[in-house]
Every structure is written in structure tokens, then in C-alpha cells.
C-alpha positions in Angstrom: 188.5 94.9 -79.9 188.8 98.2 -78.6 190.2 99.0 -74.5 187.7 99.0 -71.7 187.7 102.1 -68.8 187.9 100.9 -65.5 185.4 102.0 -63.3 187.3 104.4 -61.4 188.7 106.3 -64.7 184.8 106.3 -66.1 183.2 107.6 -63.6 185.5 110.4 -63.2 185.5 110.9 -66.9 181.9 111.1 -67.0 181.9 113.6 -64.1 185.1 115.8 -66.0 182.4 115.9 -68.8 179.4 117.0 -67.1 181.7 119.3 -64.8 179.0 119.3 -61.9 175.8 116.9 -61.9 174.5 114.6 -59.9 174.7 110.8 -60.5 171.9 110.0 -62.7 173.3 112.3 -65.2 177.1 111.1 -65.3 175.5 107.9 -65.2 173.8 108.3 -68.7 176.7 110.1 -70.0 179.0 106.8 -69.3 176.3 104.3 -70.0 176.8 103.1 -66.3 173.6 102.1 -63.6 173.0 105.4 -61.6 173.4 103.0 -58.3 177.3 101.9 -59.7 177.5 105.6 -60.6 176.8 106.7 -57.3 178.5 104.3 -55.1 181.9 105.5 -57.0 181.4 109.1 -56.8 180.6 108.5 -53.1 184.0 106.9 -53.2 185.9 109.8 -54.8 184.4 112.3 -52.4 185.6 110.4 -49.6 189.4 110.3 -51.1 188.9 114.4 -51.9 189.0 113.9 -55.6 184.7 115.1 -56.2 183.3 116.9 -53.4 179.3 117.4 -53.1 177.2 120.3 -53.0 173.8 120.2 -51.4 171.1 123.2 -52.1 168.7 124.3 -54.8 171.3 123.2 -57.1 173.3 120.3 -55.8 175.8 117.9 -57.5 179.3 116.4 -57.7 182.1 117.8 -59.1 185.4 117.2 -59.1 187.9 118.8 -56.6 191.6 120.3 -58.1 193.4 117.3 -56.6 190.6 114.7 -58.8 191.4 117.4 -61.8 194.9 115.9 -61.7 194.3 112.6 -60.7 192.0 112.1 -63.7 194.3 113.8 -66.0 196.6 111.1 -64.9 194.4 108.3 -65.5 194.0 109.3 -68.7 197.1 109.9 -70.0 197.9 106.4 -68.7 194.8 104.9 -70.6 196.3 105.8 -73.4 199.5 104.7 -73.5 198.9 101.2 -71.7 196.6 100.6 -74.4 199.3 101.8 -77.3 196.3 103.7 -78.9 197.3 107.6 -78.5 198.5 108.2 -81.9 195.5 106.6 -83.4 193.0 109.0 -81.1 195.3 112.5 -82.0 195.1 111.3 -85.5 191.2 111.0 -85.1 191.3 114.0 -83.3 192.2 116.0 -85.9 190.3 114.7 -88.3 187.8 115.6 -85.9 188.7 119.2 -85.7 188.7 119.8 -89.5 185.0 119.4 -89.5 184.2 121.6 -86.1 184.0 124.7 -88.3 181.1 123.3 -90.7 179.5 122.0 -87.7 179.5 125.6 -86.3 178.2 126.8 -89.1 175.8 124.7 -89.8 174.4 125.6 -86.3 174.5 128.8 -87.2 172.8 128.4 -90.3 170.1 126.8 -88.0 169.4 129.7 -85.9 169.7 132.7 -87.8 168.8 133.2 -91.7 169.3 135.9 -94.1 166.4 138.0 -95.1 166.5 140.9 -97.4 170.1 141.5 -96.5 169.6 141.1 -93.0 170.5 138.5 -90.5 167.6 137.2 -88.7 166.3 135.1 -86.0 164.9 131.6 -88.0 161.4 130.8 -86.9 161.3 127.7 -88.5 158.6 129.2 -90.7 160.4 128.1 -94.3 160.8 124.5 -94.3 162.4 124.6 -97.0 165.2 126.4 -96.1 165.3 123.8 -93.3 165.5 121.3 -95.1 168.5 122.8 -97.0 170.2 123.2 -93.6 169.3 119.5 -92.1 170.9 118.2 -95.4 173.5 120.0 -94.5 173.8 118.5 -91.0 173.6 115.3 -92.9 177.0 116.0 -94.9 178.6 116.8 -91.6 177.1 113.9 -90.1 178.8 111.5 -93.3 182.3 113.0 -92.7 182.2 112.2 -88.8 180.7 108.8 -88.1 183.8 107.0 -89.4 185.9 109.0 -87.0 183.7 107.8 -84.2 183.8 104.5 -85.5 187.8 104.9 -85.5 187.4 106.1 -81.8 185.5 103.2 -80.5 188.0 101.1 -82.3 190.2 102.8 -80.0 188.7 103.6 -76.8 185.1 101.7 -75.8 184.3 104.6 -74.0 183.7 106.4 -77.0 181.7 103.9 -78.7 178.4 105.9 -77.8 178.9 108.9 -79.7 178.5 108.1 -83.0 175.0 106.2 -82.4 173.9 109.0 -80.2 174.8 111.3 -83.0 173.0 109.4 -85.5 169.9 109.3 -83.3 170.2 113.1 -82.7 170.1 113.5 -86.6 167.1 111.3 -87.1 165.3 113.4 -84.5 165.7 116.1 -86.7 164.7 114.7 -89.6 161.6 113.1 -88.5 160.4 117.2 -87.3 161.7 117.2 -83.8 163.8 120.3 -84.3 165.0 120.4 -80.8 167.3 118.1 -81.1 169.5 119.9 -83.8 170.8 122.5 -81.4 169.0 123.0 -78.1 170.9 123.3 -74.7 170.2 120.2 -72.0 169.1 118.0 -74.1 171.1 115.5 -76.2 170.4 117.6 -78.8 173.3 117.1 -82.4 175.2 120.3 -81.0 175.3 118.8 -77.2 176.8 115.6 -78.2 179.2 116.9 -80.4 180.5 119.8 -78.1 180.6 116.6 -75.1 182.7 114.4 -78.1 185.0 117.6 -78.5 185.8 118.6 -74.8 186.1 114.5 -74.6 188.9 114.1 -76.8 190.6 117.7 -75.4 190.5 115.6 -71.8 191.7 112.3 -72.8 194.5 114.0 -75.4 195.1 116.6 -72.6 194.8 119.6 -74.6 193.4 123.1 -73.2 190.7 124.9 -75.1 192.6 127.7 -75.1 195.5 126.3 -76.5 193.2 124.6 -79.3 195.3 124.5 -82.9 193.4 126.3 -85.5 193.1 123.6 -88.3 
């Protein structure tokens, strides 16, 4: 059975994910009620950890100081639970596939024609086709590394269904969700899975290895 989050550690996790939002949207993020959501973010702004901004685009976030803390609790998460070897193992596995995934997006928005590289109207489906199959293969080699993941961690249990669902949105002729922005389009869960296992593993974009 894999390790709960506590509360606390969630909710900040969900809110080190979205990186500024207000509760309904860490909420969903965490699989948590948007009143739980709330009464805890509340909680960290009054300890200085999130702080709120009001306005024409208002939202939590959290403050340097809830930075740290969080990278604390997760560090801890990990080795109360004995399970960081088993997520840097899966993380990696992970990373060997980011590449196809970017490509694949790639494929999804631009196509050659005549030589050139152009913008893909979605005009040739099948040449769409070709590329959701290709989504597919991707697809194949990384839902047993979120299956691994929940095993791990049951805060990561979400991502491979919401992954799969993202996939059969595309198939059925929804194309937004292969790789549109603000929506939980394939692309937007698996950049949220990526900067999820950088935070929990405590790893820097920057300093990413190159698989």
C-alpha cells in the first residue's frame, strides 16, 4: 500500500505545482475539497509560508520561507517512508521518455510540407492519426512508471489515470487535449508529473541530467 501526504505537505505541494492559483485549482490538482483546500492555505498564509494576492489576478503562492519549508517536508516524505530510491529510479525512467514526448508534441503542431516546416491545421487526419499513435507508444512506456509511483507515493496515484483520460480525449477527436495550455491537456499533465518528481526528488531544472 503506498504512503499517504498529510494535509499540510499536500496542500503545499499542490500549491508548489500550480506556483500561484487560487484554491479551487490546487484543490483539483491534489484531489482535495476546495473548502479543506482553502482552510489550509488560509493556515499557511497566516504562518508566512503562502501569502495572497488580491486584484484582477489574485491567488496564493508560496512565500521563500514556505519554498523551504516544503522542500523539507518533502525530503522527509521520502525518507520516513524508505521509498526515495524507488521514486529516483522511476524518475529516470521517466526522463528517458521526456524527449519522445517533446517530440511527439512537436510533431503535433508543426508538419513538414514540401521541405518546409509548417504550422499543422489539423487538415490531414491522417497524418494525425500517425502522430496520436505515436502518443499512444509514449503513453505504453509511461503508465507503468506511474503505476510504480503510486506504489510509492499516493499522491501520485492521479497521474497515470489523468494521463490515460487525456489520451482518450484525443482519440475520440477532441484535439485540445493533446497539447493545449490550461487545460489538462496530455502535455499539461505530463510537464505537472515532471516538475512533480523535480520537487519531491529536489532537483533544479537547471541542473536536469541529460539522459
Amino acid at each position: 500500500m503506498s504512503a499517504p501526504s498529510d494535509t499540510r505537505t499536500l496542500v503545499m505541494h499542490g500549491l508548489r505545482l500550480k506556483g500561484f492559483a487560487e484554491a479551487p485549482a490546487v484543490g483539483e490538482v491534489i484531489a482535495m475539497p476546495e473548502a479543506d483546500t482553502k482552510a489550509m492555505l488560509d493556515q499557511l498564509v497566516g504562518e508566512e509560508l503562502a501569502s495572497y494576492r488580491d486584484g484582477r489576478l489574485s491567488g496564493f503562492t508560496l512565500t521563500p520561507a514556505g519554498r523551504a519549508e516544503h522542500a523539507r517536508l518533502l525530503a522527509e516524505e521520502l525518507d520516513a517512508h524508505g521509498v526515495r530510491e524507488a521514486v529516483r529510479t522511476a524518475y529516470t525512467k521517466f526522463l528517458g521518455h521526456n524527449g519522445d514526448l517533446l517530440s511527439v508534441c512537436t510533431a503535433w503542431q508543426l508538419r513538414d510540407v514540401d521541405g518546409a516546416s509548417t504550422i499543422n491545421d489539423h487538415s490531414d487526419p491522417a497524418y494525425d492519426a500517425g502522430v496520436v499513435d505515436q502518443l499512444a507508444e509514449v503513453h505504453g512506456h509511461v503508465a507503468p512508471i506511474c503505476e510504480e509511483l503510486a506504489r510509492s507515493l499516493q499522491r501520485f496515484a492521479s497521474y497515470g489515470p489523468r494521463l490515460t483520460d487525456a489520451l482518450e480525449r484525443v482519440r475520440s477527436g477532441d484535439i485540445d487535449w493533446f497539447t493545449k495550455p490550461m487545460i489538462a491537456s496530455y502535455h499539461t499533465i505530463w510537464f505537472e508529473l515532471h516538475e512533480d518528481l523535480l520537487a519531491t526528488l529536489g532537483i533544479e531544472r537547471g541542473q536536469e541530467a541529460t539522459p
